[in-house]
TIRO-442024 format. One record per residue: x, y, z of N, C-alpha, C in turn. Coordinates in pm, whole numbers, plus 50000, padded with zeros to 5 digits. Each point is the difference from the previous one (the first is absolute). Layout:
<pts>
XYZXYZXYZ
...
</pts>
This chain:
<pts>
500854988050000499155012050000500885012450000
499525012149919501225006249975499185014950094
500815000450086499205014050063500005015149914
500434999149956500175012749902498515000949927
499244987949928498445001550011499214994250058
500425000450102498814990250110499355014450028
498754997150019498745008450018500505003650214
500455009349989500244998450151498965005050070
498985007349976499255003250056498884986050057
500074989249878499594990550043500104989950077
501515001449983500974992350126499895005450110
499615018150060499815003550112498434993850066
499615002349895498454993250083499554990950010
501114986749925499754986650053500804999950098
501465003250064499935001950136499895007150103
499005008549941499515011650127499034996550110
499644983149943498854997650103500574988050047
501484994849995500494988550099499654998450102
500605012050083500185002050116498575000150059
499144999349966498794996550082499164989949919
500504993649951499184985449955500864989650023
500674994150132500574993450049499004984849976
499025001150005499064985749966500754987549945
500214987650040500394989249910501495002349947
500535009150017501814998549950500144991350105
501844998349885500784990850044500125002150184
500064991750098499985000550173501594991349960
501045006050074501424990950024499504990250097
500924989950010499734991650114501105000450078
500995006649975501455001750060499955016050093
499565007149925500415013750099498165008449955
499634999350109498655005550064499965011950006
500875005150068500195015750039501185009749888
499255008849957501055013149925501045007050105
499514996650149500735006550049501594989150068
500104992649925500774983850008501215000849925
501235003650070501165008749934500714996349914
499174987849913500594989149884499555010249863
498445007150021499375003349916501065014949930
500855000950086500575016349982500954995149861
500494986150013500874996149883499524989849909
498874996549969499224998949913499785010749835
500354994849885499465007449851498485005150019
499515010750000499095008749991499965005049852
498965004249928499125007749950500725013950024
500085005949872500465018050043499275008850071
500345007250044499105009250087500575007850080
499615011650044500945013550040499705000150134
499124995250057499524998350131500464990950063
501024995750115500344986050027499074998250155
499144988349959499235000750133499034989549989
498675002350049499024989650009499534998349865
499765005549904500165001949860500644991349888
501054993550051500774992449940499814986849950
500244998549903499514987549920501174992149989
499664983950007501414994049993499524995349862
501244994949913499834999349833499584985949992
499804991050131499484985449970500534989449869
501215000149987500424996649823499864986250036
499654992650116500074986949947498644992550021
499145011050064498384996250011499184999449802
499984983249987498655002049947499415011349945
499795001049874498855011249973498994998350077
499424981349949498135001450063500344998950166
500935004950056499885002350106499895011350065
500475013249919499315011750014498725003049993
499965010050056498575006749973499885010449881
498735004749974500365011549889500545008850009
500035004950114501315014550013501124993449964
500254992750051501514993650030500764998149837
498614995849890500774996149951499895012149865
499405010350075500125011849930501395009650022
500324995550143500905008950021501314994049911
499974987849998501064993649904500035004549891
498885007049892499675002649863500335011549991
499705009250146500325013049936500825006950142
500594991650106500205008150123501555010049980
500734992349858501145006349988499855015449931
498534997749950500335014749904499095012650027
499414999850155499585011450082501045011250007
499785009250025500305014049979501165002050105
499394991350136501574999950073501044995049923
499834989849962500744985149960501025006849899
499035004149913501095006849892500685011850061
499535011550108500845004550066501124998550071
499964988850077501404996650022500834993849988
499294991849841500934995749903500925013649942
499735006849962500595013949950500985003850106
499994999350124500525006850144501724987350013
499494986249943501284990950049501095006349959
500984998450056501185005650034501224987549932
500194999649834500864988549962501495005550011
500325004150103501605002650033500304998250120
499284996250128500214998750095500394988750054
500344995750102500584986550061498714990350012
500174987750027499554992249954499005000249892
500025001949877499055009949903499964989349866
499005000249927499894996149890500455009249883
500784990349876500135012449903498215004749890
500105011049940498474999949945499764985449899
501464997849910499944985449930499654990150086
500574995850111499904990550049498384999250073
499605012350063498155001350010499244995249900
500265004049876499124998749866500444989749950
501164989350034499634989949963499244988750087
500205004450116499084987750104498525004349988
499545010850003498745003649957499674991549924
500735000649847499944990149913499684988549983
501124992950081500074984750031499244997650050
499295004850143499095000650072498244999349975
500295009349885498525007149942499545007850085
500465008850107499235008350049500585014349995
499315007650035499755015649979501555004450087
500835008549912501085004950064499845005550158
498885005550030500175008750098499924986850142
499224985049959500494989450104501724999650052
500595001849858501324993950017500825012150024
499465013750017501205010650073499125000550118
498874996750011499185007350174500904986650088
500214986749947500074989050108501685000449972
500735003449931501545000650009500525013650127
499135011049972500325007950152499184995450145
499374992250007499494991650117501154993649989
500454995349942501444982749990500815011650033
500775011149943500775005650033499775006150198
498625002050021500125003650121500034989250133
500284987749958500144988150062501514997449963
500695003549933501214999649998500795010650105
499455009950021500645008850081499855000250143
498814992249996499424996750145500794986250020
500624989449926500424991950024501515001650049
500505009949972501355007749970500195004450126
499055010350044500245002550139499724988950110
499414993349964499994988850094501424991950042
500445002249864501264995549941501405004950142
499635015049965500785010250033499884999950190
498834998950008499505001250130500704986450095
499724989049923500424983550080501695006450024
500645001849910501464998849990500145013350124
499735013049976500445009850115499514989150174
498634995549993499904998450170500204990149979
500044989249915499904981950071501425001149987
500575001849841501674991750009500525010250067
500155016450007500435009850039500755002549965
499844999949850500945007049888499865009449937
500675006149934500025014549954499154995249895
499545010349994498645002649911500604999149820
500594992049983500765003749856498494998449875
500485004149865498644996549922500904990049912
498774993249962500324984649969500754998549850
501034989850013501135002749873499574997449907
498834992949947499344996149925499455011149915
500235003249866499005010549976498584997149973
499015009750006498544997249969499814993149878
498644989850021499574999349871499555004049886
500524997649905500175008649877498474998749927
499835004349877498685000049975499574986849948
500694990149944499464987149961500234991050132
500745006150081499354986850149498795009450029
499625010649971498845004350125498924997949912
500104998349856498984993449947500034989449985
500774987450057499744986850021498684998350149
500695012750101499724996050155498435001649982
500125014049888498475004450014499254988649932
500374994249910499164985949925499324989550135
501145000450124499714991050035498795002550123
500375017250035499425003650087498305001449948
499765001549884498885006049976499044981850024
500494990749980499474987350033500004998150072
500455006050151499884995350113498815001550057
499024994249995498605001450018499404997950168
499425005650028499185002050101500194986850086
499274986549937499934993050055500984986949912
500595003349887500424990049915501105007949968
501354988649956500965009049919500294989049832
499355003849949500314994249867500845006949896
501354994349962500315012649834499454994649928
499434999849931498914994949876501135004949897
500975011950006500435002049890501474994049996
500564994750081501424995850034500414994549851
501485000949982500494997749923501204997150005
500674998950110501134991950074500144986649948
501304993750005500264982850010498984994949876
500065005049912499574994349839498034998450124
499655008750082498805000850031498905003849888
498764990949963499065006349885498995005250065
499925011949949498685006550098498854993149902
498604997750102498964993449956499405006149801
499374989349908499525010349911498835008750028
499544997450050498655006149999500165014350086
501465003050041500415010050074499115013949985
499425010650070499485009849998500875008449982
500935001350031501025007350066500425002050110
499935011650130500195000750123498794994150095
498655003149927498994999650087499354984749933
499784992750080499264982550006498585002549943
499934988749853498685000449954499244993050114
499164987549899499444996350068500304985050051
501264997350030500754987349990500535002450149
499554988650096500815002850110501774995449982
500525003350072501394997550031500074988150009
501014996349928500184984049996501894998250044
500024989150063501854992150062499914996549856
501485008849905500314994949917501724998050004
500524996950133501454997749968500254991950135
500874995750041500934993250121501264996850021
500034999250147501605000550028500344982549931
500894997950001500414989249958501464995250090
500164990250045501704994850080500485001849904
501375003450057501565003449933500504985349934
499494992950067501094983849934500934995950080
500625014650063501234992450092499944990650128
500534986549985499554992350088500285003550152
500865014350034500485002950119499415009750055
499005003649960499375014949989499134996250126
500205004850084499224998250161498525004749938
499755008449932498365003550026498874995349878
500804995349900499664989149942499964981449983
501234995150072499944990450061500764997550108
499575001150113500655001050171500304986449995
501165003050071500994988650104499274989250015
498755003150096499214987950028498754992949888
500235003749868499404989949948500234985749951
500854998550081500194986749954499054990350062
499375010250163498934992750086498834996649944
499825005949886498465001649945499914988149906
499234997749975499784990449878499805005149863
499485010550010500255013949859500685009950062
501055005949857500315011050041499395014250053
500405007550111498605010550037501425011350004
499195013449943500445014950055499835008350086
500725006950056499945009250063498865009049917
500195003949872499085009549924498814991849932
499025004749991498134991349976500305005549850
500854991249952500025002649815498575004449928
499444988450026498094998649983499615015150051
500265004250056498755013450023500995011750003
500905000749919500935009149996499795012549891
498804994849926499395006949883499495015750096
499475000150125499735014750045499904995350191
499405009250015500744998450175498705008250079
499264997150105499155008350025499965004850147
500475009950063499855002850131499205003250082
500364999650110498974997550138498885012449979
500195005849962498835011149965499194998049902
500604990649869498584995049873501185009249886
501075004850072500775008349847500764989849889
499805001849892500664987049909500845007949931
500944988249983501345004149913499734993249885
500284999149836500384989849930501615003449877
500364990250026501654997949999499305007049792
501215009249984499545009149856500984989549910
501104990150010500855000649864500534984650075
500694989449904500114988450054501475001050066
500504993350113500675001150097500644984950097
501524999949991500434990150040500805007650151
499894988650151500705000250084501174995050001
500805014749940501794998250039500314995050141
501074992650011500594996350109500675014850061
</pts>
């Protein structure tokens, strides 16, 4: 969709009435509360207001699992009047920063509206700085070292458009890359792009043992007790991982345990 003629006036008034037709959308089953300090680093929806207001971009929910706002705001939430405003406002020279090529091509790849992929790269950038001082902060009081800045230089614009690929899938309650392309990884055909048709998420890869017969966490010391060989690692359900809260992982690209 090319915002340059998207009818924006029409895009304002299909989401001018979100925010109070809450009816039947997507409910997380992982995080209940907005005020739940997971939600602060979560991919959002553009918007100039950061607050109760905030829409998370849901990329791995189901269409027919939205509601009709929901899946309006997907059609047109990038090309509201904010949206394109502070697409115009990103800042492509700054530290942790995307270049404008490297924006317009994940847009691309992606299929979605540029102003997703500069509004959620300065959220990623402001979790980098917050991670930094954390950084900064452990080392002055825990190790009680001089505050040096880290020798490493920042990431350049094709890692911060890898991180942002990965960040924008980190979903609410699911983390799927649908688009991975790692380790000769095939992203699905029927791919949408960033945002999930109507195909749930499917385990399409697994860890696999190394082979090496000495490898403690593929075959331990003590199997010789067993009558089959057994692992330390559940090969079989290694395709995704689901934690004590209902949050699921699924493994993006196929993957062997090095010794």
């Amino acid at each position: 969709m090319d915002f340059n003629t998207i009818d924006l006036t029409r895009a304002e008034q299909a989401t001018s009435f979100l925010i109070n037709n809450e009816q039947q959308e997507y409910q997380s089953r992982t995080l209940l509360d907005k005020k739940n300090g997971r939600y602060a680093y979560l991919p959002i929806f553009p918007t100039e207001y950061v607050g109760p207001n905030e829409c998370l971009l849901l990329a791995n929910v189901p269409v027919n699992r939205l509601a009709p706002h929901q899946i309006n705001r997907r059609q047109y939430g990038a090309y509201t009047f904010d949206a394109l405003m502070l697409m115009n406002k990103y800042n492509y020279s700054d530290e942790f920063s995307l270049s404008e090529q490297d924006a317009n091509e994940l847009a691309s790849r992606l299929q979605v509206g540029k102003s997703i992929i500069t509004f959620n790269a300065q959220r990623l950038r402001s979790i980098c700085h917050t991670l930094l001082a954390f950084h900064e902060s452990f080392r002055r009081y825990v190790l009680c070292k001089s505050d040096d800045a880290l020798k490493e230089p920042p990431p350049n614009s094709k890692q911060m458009a890898m991180a942002l690929e990965f960040y924008l899938q980190i979903d609410v309650d699911l983390f799927y890359m649908k688009t991975c392309s790692f380790r000769e990884a095939q992203p699905p055909s029927n791919i949408e792009g960033l945002f999930c048709g109507r195909d749930e998420p499917q385990a399409r890869y697994s860890l696999v043992p190394c082979g090496n017969l000495f490898c403690q966490c593929c075959l331990p010391l003590n199997t010789y007790k067993k009558s089959q060989p057994w692992s330390i690692v559940n090969f079989a359900s290694s395709s995704m991982h689901r934690f004590l809260n209902g949050y699921t992982t699924y493994l993006n690209c196929p993957a062997v345990r090095y010794p």
